[in-house]
C-alpha positions, 0 to 999 in steps of 0.5 A: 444419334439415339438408337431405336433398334439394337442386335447384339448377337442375335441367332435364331434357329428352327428345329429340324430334322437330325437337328437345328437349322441355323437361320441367323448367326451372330447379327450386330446391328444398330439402327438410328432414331430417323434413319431409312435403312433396307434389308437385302438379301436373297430368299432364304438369306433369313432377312424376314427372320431378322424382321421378325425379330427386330418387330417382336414376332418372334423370339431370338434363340441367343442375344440380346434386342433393344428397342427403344432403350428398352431390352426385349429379352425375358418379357412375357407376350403380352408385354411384347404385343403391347410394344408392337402395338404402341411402338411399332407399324408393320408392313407386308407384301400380301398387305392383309387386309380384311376383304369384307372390310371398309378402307376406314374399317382395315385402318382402325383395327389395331385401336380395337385393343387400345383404349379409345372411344369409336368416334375419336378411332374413325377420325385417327383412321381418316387422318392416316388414309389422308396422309396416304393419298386414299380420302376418297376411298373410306368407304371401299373395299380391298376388292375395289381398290388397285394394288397400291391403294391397298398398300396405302391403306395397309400402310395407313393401317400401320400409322394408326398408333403413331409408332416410331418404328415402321417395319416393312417386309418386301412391301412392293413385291405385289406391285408393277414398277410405278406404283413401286416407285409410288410407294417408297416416295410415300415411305420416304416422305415418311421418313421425312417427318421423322419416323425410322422406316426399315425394309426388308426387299431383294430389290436393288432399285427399292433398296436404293432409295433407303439412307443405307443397305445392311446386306444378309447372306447365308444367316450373316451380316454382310455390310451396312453401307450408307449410301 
């Protein structure tokens, strides 16, 4: 099967003090087109630094990154926040949303930088807020919503551009245990209909669920298990 995510040799590091401190250390890594795969790792075991790579919110210090079949490596910032705004939905545990904001209004945000007119961008937010479960909800603030109805709306949010890649960074660690449940059913049947779906979690019920668990420790790739 084509693969939509590829790490070959991938480190990072941040500078310190006396130095550099090594967060990632030579990944491999191929991801499927279809596939549900979870991240794992403790805190500190740099599994957000590799999400933030594979979504191109940050540069690696060494190897390379394919996505889509295309390489990353040497394209300016604009190239690259026009291949996360088309190619790729992102996901996070906070949900970042605009509190004075409308459900409706959260979801259409990334159209505001693509070219499309205000009436066709209310009907692509209403269709993603339908898919998620929340057309009762248009109208309502985060303040007025439960915490996986926000999570809803931020993975709403993240469909807008019909991206093939959704990156998902410990999206259930604000949440109790049933709404948890609630919200990988979602990502699920999204995966489902034949988004690649990647998550980033320290939970081992979350990380179940996924098709197979790539385990980060310490900088460096464990295992890639299919379940």
């Amino acid at each position: 099967m084509e693969s939509v995510i590829q790490c070959r040799q991938l480190s990072h590091s941040f500078p310190m003090a006396g130095g550099e401190f090594q967060v990632l250390n030579n990944i491999n890594l191929n991801i499927a087109a279809g596939e549900m795969v979870a991240i794992m790792g403790p805190s500190g075991s740099g599994k957000s630094t590799l999400m933030n790579l594979i979504g191109c919110l940050m540069t690696p210090k060494q190897g390379e990154l394919t996505l889509l079949g295309k390489p990353t490596k040497g394209l300016n910032r604009d190239v690259l926040a026009h291949l996360r705004r088309d190619h790729i939905g992102f996901v996070f545990q906070q949900f970042n949303l605009l509190a004075r904001t409308s459900a409706l209004e959260n979801v259409m945000m990334p159209l505001m930088y693509a070219q499309m007119s205000p009436e066709q961008a209310k009907t692509r937010a209403r269709e993603c807020l339908d898919a998620v479960g929340l057309q009762d909800k248009y109208d309502n603030h985060p303040s007025q919503l439960s915490g996986g109805q926000q999570q809803r709306v931020a993975i709403a949010r993240a469909l807008i551009n019909r991206p093939e890649i959704i990156l998902a960074d410990e999206p259930t660690g604000a949440l109790d245990s049933k709404t948890s449940d609630d919200i990988m059913a979602l990502f699920r049947t999204l995966n489902q209909q034949g988004q690649t779906v990647v998550i980033v979690t320290h939970e081992m019920e979350v990380a179940a669920q996924a098709d197979r668990i790539v385990s980060v420790r310490d900088g460096e790739l464990l295992s890639g298990v299919s379940l």
